[in-house]
C-alpha positions as CSV (number, residue, x, y, z in Angstrom):
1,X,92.5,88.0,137.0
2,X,93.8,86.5,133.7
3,X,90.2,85.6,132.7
4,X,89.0,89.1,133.5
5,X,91.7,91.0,131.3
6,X,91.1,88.5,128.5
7,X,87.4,88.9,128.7
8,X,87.6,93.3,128.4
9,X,90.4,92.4,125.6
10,X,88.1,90.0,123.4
11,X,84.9,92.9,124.4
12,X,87.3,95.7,123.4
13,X,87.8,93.7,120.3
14,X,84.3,93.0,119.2
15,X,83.7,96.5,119.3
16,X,86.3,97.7,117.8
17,X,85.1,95.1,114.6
18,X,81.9,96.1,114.9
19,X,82.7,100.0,114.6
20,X,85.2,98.8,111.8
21,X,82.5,97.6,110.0
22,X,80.0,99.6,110.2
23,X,82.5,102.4,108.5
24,X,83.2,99.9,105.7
25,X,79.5,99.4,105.0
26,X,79.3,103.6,105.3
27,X,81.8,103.5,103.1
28,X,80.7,101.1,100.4
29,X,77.2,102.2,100.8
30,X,78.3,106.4,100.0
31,X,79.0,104.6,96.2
32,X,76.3,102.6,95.6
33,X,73.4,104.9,97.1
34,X,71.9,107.1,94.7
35,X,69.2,109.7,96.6
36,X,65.1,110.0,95.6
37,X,65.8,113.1,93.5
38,X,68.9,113.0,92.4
39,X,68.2,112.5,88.9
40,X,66.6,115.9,88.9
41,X,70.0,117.8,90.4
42,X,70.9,119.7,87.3
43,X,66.7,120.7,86.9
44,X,67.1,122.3,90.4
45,X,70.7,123.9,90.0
46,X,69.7,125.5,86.9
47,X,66.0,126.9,88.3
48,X,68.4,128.3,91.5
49,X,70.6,129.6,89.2
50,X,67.5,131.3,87.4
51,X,66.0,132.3,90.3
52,X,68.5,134.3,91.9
53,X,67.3,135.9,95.3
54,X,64.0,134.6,94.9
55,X,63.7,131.5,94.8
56,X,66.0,128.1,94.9
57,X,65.8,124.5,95.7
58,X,68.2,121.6,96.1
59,X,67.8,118.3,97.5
60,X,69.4,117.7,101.3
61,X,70.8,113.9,100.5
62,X,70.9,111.6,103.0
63,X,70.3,113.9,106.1
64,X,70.5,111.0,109.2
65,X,66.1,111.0,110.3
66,X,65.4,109.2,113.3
67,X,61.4,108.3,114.2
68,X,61.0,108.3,117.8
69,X,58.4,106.5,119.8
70,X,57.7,107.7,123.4
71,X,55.1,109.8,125.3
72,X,57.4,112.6,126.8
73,X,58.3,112.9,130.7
74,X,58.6,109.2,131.2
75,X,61.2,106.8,131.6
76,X,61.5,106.3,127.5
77,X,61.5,109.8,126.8
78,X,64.2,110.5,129.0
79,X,66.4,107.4,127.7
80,X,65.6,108.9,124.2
81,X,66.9,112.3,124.8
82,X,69.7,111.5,127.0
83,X,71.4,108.7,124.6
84,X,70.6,110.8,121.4
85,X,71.6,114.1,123.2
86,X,68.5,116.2,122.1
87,X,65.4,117.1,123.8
88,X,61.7,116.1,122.5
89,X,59.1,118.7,121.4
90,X,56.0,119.2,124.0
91,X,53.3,120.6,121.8
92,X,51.9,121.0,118.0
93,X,54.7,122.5,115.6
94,X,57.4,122.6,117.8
95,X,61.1,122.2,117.0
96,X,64.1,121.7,119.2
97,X,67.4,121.8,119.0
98,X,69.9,123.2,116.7
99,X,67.8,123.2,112.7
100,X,71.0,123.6,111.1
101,X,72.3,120.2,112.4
102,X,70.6,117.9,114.7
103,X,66.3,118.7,115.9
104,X,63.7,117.1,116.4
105,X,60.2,117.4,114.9
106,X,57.2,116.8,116.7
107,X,54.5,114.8,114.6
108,X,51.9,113.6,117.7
109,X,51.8,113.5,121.2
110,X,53.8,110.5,121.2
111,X,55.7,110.3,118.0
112,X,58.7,112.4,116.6
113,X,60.9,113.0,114.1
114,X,64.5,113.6,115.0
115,X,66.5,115.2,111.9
116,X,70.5,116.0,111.7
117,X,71.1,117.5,108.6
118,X,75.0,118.2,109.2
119,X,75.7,114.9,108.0
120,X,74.9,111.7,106.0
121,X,72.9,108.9,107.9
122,X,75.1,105.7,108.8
123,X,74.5,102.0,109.3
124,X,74.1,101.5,112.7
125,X,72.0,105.0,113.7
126,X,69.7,103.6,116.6
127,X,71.5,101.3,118.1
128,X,72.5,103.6,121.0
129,X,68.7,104.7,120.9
130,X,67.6,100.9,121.3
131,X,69.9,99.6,123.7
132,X,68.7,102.7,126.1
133,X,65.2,101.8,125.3
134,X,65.8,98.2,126.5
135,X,62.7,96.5,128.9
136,X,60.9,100.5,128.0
137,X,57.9,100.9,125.8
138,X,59.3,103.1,123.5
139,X,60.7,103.0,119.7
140,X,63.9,103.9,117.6
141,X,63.9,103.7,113.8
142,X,65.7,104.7,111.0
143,X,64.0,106.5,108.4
144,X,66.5,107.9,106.7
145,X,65.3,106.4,103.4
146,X,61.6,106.9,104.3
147,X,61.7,110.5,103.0
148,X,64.2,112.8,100.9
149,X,64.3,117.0,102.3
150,X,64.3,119.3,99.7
151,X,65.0,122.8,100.7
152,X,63.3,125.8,99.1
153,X,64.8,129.1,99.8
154,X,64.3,132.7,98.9
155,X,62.2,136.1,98.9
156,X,59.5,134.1,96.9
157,X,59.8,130.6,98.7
158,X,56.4,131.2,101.1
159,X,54.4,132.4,97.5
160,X,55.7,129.2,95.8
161,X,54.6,126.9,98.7
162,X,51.0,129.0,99.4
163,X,50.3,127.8,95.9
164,X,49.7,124.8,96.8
165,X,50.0,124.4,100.5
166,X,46.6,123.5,102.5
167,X,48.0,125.2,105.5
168,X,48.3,129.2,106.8
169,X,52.2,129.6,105.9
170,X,51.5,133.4,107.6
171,X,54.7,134.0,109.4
172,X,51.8,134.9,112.3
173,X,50.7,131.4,112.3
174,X,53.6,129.4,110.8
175,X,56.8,131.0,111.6
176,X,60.6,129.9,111.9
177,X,61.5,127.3,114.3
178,X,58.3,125.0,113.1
179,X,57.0,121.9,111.9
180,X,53.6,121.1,110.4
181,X,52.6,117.7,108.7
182,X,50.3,119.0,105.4
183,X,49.5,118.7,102.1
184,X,51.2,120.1,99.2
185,X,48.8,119.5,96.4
186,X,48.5,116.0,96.4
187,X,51.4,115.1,97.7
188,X,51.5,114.6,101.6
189,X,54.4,116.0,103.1
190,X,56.3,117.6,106.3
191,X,56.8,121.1,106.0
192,X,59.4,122.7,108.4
193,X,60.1,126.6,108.0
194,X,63.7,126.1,108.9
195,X,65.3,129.5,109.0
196,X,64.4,133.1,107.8
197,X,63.5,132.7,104.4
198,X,64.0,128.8,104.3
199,X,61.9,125.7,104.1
200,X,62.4,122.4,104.3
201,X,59.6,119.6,102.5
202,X,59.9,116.3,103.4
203,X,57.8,113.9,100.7
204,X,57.9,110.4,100.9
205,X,61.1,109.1,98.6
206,X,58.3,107.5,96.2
207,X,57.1,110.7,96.0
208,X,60.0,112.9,94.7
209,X,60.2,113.0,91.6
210,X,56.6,114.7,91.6
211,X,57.4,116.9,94.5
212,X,60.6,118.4,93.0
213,X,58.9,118.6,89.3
214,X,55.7,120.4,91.1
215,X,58.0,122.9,93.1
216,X,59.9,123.6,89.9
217,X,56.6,124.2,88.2
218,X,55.7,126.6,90.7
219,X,58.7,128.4,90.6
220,X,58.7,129.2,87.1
221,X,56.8,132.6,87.2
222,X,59.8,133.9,89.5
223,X,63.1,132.8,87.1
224,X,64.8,135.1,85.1
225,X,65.4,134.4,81.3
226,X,68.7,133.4,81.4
């Protein structure tokens, strides 16, 4: 009985470290991590600032992305949803869950993108994802540095994008509530029409500089001359 009780103490232990530690690296990492576009923050405040009702754009830092692995209605799938608490996408464009804090993207037949913009990603994000995935084909990877979101909003947001855009941005044929995976000039991206009068581009980090500078570009035409 002693043995027992000492074995759930040292296990209660351990995992209370490990959650210990995993806030100090949260922690120390929030002051050392700068994000793909940040450099360009005052660009993007002023052009909102400019462009009033029509158009603005900031960068979402940090959001917590998750790419999924699994072919949905088996065994993985449902380990997936249940231990990440969201439900996968079954066809082209679709979105689940709640866009203004944790969805999922579908990219393939088999491959997703889960998203929680409410809050910054963490060490540690899949960990619950992989231990649920254990002896199952399947996969759970952090991605949150893999791509920045930077949110374009406004009256004129769809005629900035349809500038460049290889896609029908319609609201017939791309309305709210999806996700596509395009091009935006040269730059591929995800393109998710988030909300009413919202979008959300997702560029590769490499890529953000050029992203943000070509969105600015294109939102020139619609700023005031303040």
């Amino acid at each position: 009985m002693a043995d027992t009780t000492q074995a759930t103490q040292q296990s209660q232990t351990q995992s209370s470290t490990a959650q210990h530690s995993f806030e100090t690296d949260a922690e120390v990492l929030d002051t050392l991590r700068t994000s793909p576009a940040a450099h360009l923050g005052e660009d993007m405040a002023r052009a909102t600032e400019l462009g009033g009702q029509a158009v603005g754009l900031r960068e979402r830092s940090f959001a917590v992305q998750l790419g999924l692995r699994a072919t949905p209605g088996t065994a993985s799938a449902e380990a997936l949803e249940s231990a990440l608490g969201i439900t996968l996408p079954g066809r082209v464009g679709e979105v689940t869950g709640d866009e203004a804090g944790l969805h999922t993207l579908w990219l393939s037949p088999d491959e997703f993108l889960t998203v929680d913009v409410s809050r910054r990603q963490r060490p540690g994000e899949t960990l619950v994802a992989e231990a649920a995935l254990e002896g199952l084909p399947g996969q759970a990877v952090d991605l949150s540095a893999n791509r920045t979101i930077l949110e374009l909003t406004g009256v004129k947001a769809r005629e900035v994008l349809e500038k460049s855009v290889r896609a029908d941005l319609h609201p017939r044929a791309f309305g709210v509530g999806q996700a596509i995976s395009t091009q935006m000039g040269p730059v591929p991206v995800i393109l998710h029409h988030s909300a009413e009068l919202e979008y959300r581009v997702y560029p590769r980090a490499s890529f953000a500089d050029f992203a943000v500078r070509w969105l600015l570009d294109g939102m020139a035409e619609f700023l005031s001359n303040g």
